[in-house]
N, C-alpha and C positions, 0 to 999 in steps of 0.2 A: 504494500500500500504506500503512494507516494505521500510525500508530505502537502496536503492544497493551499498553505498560505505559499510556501516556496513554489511551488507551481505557480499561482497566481503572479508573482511576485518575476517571474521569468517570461510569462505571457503576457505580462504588460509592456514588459522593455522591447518587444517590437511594435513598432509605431505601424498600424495597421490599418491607415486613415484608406479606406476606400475610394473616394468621390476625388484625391489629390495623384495624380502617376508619379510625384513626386516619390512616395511611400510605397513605391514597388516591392521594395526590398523588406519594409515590415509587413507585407501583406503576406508576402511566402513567409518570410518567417515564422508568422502567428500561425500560419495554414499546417506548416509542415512540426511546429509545435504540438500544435491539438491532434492533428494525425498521427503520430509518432507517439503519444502520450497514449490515446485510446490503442495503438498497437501493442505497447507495452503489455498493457491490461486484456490480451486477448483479442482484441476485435479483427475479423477479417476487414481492411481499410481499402479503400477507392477514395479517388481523388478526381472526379468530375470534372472537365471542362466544361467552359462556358465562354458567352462570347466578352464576359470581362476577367469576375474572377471564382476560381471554381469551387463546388462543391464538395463537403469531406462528408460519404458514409460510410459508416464501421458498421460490422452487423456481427451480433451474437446469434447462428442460428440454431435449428431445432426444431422439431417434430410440428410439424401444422395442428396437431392438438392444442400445444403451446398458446397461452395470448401473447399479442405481440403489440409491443410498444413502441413508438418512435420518440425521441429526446429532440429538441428541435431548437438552435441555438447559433448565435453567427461570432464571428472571427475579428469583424472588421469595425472601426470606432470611427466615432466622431473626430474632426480635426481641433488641436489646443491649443488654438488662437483663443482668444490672446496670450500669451505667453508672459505676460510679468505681471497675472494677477495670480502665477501659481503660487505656493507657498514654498513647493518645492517642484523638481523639474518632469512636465507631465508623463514622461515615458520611462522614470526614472522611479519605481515605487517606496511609497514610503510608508515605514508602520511608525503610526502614534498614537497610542493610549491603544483602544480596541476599533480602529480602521486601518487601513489602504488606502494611501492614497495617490491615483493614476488614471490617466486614461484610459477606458474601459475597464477600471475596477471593478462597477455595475454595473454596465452595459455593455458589453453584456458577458465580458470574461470570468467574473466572478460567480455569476449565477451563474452557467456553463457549467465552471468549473465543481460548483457545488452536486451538478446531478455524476459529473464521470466519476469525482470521487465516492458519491455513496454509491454508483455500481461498483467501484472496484470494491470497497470495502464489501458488500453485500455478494459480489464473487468468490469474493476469497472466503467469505465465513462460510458460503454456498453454493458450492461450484458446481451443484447439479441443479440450479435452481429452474425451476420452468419455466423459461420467461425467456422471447426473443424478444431481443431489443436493435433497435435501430440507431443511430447518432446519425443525423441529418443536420449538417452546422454547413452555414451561408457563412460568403463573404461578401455581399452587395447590402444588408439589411438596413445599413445608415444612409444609402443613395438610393433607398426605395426599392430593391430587391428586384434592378430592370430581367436579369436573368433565369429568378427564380421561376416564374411561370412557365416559362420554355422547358427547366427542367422538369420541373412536375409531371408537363406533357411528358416529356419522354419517358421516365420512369413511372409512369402511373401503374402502368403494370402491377411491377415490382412491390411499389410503395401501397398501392388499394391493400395487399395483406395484412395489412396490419391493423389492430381495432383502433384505437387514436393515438394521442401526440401530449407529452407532459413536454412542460416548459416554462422558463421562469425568465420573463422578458416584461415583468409585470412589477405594479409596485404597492407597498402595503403602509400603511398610515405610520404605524411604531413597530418598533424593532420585537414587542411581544404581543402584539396584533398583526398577522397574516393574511393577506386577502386573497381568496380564488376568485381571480378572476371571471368573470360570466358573461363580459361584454366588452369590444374595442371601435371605439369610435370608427368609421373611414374617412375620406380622406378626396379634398376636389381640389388642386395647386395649378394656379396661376399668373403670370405675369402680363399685366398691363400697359404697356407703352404708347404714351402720347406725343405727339409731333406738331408745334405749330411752325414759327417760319423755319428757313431752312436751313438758318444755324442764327448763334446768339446774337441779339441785338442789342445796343447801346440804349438802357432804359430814359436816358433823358431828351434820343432823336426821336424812338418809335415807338415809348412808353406810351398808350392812349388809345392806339389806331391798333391793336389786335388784340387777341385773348391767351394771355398768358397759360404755357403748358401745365405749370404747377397750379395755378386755379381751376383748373378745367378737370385736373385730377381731384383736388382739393374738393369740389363740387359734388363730383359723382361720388369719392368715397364716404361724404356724409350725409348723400343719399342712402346710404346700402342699410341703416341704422334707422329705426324712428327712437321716439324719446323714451320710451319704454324699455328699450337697448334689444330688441327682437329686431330680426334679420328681413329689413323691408324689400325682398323678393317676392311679387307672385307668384304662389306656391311653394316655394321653400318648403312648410310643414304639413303641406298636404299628407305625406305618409307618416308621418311623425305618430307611434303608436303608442298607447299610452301605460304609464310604469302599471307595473304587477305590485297588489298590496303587498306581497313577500319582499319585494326590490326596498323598499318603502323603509319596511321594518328592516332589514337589513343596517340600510343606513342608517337608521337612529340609533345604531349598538356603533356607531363612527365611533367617538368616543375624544373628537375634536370638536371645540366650542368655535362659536364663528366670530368668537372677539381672538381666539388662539389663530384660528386660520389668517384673517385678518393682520395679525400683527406679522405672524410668517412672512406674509408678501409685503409687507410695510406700504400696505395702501393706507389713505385715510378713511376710505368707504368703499365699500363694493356697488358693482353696477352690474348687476342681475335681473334678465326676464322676468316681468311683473308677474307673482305667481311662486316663484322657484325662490327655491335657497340657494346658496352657492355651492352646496355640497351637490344638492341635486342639478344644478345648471350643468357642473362638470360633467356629471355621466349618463344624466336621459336628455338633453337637448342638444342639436346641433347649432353648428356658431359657422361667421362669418370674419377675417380676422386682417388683419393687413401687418404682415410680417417684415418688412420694408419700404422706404420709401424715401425716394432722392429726385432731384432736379437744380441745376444751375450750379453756382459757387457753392462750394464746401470748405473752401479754406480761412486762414487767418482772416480778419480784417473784413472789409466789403469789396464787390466788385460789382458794380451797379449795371447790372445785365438781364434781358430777357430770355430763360433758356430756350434753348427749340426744343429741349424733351425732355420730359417727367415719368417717372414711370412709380408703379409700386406693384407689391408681390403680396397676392392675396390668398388663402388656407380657405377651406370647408371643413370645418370639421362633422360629419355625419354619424346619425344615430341609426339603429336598428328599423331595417325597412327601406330606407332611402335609398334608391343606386345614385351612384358617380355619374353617371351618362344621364340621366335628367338633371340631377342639380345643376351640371353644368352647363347644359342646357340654357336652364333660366337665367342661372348667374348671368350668360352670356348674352343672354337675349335683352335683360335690363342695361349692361352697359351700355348697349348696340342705341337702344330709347333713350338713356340717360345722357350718354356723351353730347356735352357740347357739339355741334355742329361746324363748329368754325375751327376745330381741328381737325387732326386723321390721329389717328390709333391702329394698334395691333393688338391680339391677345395671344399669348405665347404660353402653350400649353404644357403643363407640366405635370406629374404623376399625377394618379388615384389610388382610391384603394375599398374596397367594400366592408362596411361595417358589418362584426361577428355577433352574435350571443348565443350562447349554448344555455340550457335551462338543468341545472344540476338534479341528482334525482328526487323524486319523493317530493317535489315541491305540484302545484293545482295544475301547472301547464306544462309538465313533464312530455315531452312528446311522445308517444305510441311509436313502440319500435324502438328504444335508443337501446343503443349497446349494452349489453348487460357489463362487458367487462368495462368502458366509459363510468358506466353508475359504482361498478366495483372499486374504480380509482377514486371515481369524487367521495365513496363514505370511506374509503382506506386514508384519502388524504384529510377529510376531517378529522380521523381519530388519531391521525399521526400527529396533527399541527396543534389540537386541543392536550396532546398527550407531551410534548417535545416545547412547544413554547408556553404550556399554559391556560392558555383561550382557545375558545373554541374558533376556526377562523369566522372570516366574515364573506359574503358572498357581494362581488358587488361588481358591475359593468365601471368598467374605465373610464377618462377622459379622452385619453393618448388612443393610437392608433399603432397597431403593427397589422396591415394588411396582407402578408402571407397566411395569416392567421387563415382568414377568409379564403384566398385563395386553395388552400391545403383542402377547405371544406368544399367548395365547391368543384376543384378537379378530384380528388381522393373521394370523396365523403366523407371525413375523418372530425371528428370531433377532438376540443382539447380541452386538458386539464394545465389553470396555469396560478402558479403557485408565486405570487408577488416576492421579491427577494431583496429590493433595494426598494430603501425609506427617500421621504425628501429632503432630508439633510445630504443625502449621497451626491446630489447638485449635478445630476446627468445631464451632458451639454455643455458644461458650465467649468470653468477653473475652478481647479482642486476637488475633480470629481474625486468621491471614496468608495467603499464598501466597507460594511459594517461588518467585523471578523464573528462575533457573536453570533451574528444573524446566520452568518455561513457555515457554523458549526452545528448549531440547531438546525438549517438547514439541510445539512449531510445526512445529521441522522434523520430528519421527517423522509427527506428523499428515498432513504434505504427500507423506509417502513412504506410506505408508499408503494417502491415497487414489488414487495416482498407481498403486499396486500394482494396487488394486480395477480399474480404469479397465483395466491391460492386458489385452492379450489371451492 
């Protein structure tokens, strides 16, 4: 059994930013780490091509009596720009007190690394255990996973064996409150580019006589809001279906006050759909979001000019029911009405992703037909998370979005189980992401009890 903080701790130090070619060399690195690790431990390993960067399966196999599990987890991180708000150097890990602190320590290396170590552990105390498992780890998951669907198609075959997919890609409130995931947002990205004259003009010769690019964006994007802070599209919430009293009760065991939430984000006040909490706004509503936005000078001092182009980058975030291909739709159809006239525009279309929710078992709208061995993981891993951290977990749809998720379900059929593993103090995205060592060692062992659940009879 290897040691998983020293594992972690060597899987960070290759910088395995996907979305930059610059990081060639940490992407094989991490790839050929986590490959080479699960081989240690047994696994027959494949290494996948794709048309950016490839896929690692290792397979435990076994008698098609066997349930069979897929573990489902990616390689490749976020980039850590900025760089001099680390504390210490992002690819560089560091332990203080009870974290890790690195680039992809929680995103997703660390939870990763928490399911291979409780297989190995859980092989070695049981080396005839009943149980194929799969390891299916991405390296595109931070640039939107352009490759992963192609693979699906191809291996659909292979991959339909199996009854679903555990995976910790998810997040949970505190470090002794756990949340199974039940729902992930999808997902509508795009970019809007506005063009008025045909490059800058001197704001004090031809200030007057046109319509500024930055206004004209300006305009429309406080169009997209009414005062209620809801998403003024027609139709946006036409399929928008409404929460389950179980979802409800769920969230009131949160067990965060909204003067705590609150002071987290260091707003002075929230601005939430009239109707909703901010707990609830996070993970039954879809949002509307503007992720950037730039036009004209940006440097020191003034430079008294009319840009010729403004642009900003706008998010969907979608709930259960919705597809990507009408939201965007409308989204697109209101610019089209809205934009000023006395410019020109583009929309430059960027990922989607469809929104998941799986209904755990035993609950009013259990669907007819779900996997018995799916229902066997969701009560193995309440009793392992209620048994290992204390609480019983909490069941609740996400805010965030990992759209493979969906896709898995929609080419496989596969259902997941996804066991949240990094808190919000872990600052994923963010300088000086961590992971919480505690979390990872409770962790290990739910992980092991979990699939030892799966495995019985």
């Amino acid at each position: 059994m290897f040691d998983p903080v020293e594992a972690l701790k060597a899987f960070i130090r290759h910088p395995s930013v996907s979305a930059d070619p610059a990081f060639q060399a940490g992407m094989h690195g991490a790839r050929d780490f986590i490959a080479g690790l699960l081989g240690s431990i047994g696994f027959a390993v494949e290494i996948v091509p794709t048309p950016l960067h490839p896929v690692i399966l290792a397979e435990r196999k076994g008698p098609a009596s066997w349930p069979h599990v897929i573990i489902y987890g990616h390689y490749d991180v976020q980039p850590a720009d900025p760089l001099n708000l680390w504390s210490s150097p992002a690819f560089e890990p560091s332990v203080r007190g009870e974290r890790i602190y690195g680039r992809g320590a929680a995103d997703n290396k660390g939870p990763l690394l928490t399911h291979v170590a409780a297989v190995a552990r859980l092989l070695e105390r049981r080396p005839d255990l009943p149980l194929r498992i799969t390891f299916m780890i991405e390296g595109e998951e931070e640039m939107g996973s352009p490759s992963f669907p192609g693979f699906l198609k191809d291996y659909a075959e292979r991959l339909r064996q199996a009854d679903m997919v555990l995976l910790s890609d998810t997040g949970s409130p505190r470090e002794d409150q756990i949340v199974l995931t039940c729902g992930l947002r999808g997902l509508v990205l795009c970019d809007v580019e506005v063009t008025g004259a045909r490059t800058d003009l001197h704001s004090g010769l031809h200030g007057g006589v046109l319509r500024n690019p930055i206004q004209a964006l300006a305009e429309l994007c406080a169009s997209l809001h009414d005062a209620d802070g809801r998403v003024n599209v027609p139709g946006f919430y036409d399929d928008v279906l409404d929460v389950e009293p179980w979802e409800r009760e769920q969230l009131a065991r949160f067990g965060q006050s909204e003067a705590q939430y609150r002071e987290f984000l260091g707003i002075p006040a929230f601005y939430t759909t009239k109707g909703y909490t901010p707990f609830e706004a996070t993970r039954f509503l879809p949002t509307l979001e503007f992720n950037g936005i730039g036009g004209g000078y940006q440097g020191q001092g003034t430079k008294t000019v009319i840009p010729s182009k403004a642009f900003v980058k706008i998010s969907c975030r979608l709930v259960a029911n919705q597809q990507p291909e009408k939201i965007r739709e409308l989204v697109y159809r209101t610019i089209a009405e809205r934009m000023p006239k006395d410019v020109t525009y583009r929309v430059i279309d960027q990922h989607s992703g469809t929104p998941y929710v799986v209904v755990p078992p035993d609950r009013s709208n259990t669907p007819a037909g779900q996997s018995p061995v799916l229902a066997r993981a969701f009560r193995a891993a309440d009793a392992a998370i209620a048994e290992v951290f204390g609480k019983s977990p909490l069941y609740l749809r996400e805010g965030g979005s990992v759209p493979i998720i969906a896709d898995i379900k929609r080419v496989l059929g596969l259902d997941s189980v996804m066991m949240g593993l990094f808190l919000p103090e872990d600052n994923l995205h963010a300088p000086d992401e961590s992971f919480h060592l505690g979390v990872m060692r409770k962790g290990i062992e739910a992980s092991e009890r979990i699939l030892e659940g799966i495995a019985a009879e």
